[in-house]
C-alpha positions as CSV (number, residue, x, y, z in Angstrom):
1,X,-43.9,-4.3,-19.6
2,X,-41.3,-2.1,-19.9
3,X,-43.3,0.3,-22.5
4,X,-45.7,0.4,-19.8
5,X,-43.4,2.1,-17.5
6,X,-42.6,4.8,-20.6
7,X,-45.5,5.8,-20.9
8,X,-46.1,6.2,-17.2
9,X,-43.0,8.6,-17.3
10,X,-44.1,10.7,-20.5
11,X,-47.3,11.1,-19.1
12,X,-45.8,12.3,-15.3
13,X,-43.9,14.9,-17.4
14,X,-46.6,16.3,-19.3
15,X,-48.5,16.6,-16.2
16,X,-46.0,18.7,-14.8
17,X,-45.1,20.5,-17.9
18,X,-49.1,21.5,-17.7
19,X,-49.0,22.5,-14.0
20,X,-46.3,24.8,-14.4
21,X,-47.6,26.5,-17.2
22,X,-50.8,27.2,-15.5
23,X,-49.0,28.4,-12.7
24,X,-47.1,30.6,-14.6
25,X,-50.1,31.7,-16.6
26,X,-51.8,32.5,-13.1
27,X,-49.2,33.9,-11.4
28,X,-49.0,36.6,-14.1
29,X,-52.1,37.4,-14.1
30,X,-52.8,38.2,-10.2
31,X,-49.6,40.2,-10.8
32,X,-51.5,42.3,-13.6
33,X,-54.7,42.7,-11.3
34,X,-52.9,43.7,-8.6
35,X,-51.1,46.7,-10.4
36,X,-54.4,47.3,-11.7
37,X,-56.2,48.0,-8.4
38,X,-52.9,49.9,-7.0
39,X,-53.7,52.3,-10.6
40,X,-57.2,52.4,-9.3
41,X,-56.2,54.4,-6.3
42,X,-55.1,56.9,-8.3
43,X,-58.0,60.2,-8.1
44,X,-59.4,58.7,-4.7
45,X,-60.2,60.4,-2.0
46,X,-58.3,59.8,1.6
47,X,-58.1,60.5,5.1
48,X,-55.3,61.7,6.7
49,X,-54.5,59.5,10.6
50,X,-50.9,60.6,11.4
51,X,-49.6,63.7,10.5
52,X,-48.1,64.1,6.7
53,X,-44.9,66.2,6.8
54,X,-43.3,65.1,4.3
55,X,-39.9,67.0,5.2
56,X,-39.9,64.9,8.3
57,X,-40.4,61.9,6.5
58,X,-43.7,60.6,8.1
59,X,-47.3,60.6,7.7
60,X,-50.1,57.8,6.9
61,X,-53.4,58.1,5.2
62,X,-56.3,55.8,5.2
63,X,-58.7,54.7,1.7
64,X,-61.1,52.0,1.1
65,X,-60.0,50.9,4.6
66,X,-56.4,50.3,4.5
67,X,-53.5,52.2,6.1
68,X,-50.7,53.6,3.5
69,X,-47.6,55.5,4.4
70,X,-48.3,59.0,2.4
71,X,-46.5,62.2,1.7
72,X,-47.6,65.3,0.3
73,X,-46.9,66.5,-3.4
74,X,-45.2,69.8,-2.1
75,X,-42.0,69.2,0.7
76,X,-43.5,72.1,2.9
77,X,-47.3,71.2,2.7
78,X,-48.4,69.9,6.1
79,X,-51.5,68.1,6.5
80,X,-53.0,67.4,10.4
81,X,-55.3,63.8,10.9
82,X,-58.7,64.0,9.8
83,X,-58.2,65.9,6.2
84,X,-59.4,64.7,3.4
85,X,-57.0,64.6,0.5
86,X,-57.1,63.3,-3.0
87,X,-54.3,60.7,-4.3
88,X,-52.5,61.9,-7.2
89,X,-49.5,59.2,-7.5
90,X,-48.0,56.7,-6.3
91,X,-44.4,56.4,-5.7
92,X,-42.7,53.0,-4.6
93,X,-45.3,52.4,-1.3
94,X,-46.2,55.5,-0.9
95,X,-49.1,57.4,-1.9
96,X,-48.8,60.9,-3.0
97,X,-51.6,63.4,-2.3
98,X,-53.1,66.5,-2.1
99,X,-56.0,68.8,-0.8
């Protein structure tokens, strides 16, 4: 009776000891894709819908549908909503781009 109840417990802890690792494993892995597509942005092309003046601090561009705060890769380039501009890094959140 009481072996019964050790093996009950071994097995328990292997269980978990598998579930963590394959959380781990996963977790590190949609990490990986993630900076993978953020890479992939890299060379694309964007539209400009606020105002990028970068010496002001603001401006926002939009590619493959989603909003990103953006400034350009000169401090005194100013680009007006509706340009199209091309992604050449990234830095932190922010894309960095140019005509």
């Amino acid at each position: 009776m009481t072996y019964e109840w050790i093996f009950i417990g071994l097995g328990a802890i292997c269980l978990g000891i598998i579930i963590y690792i394959f959380t781990v494993a996963l977790r590190k892995k949609s990490n990986k894709d993630a900076t993978i597509a953020l890479d992939g942005v890299i060379g694309e092309k964007c539209t400009v819908v606020e105002k990028i003046d970068s010496s002001a601090g603001c401006g926002q561009v939009k590619i493959n549908g989603q909003s990103w705060s953006a400034r350009a890769v000169d401090d005194n380039t100013v680009y007006d909503i509706g340009q199209t501009l091309r992604v050449v890094a990234i830095e932190g959140a922010k894309l960095i781009c140019k005509k």
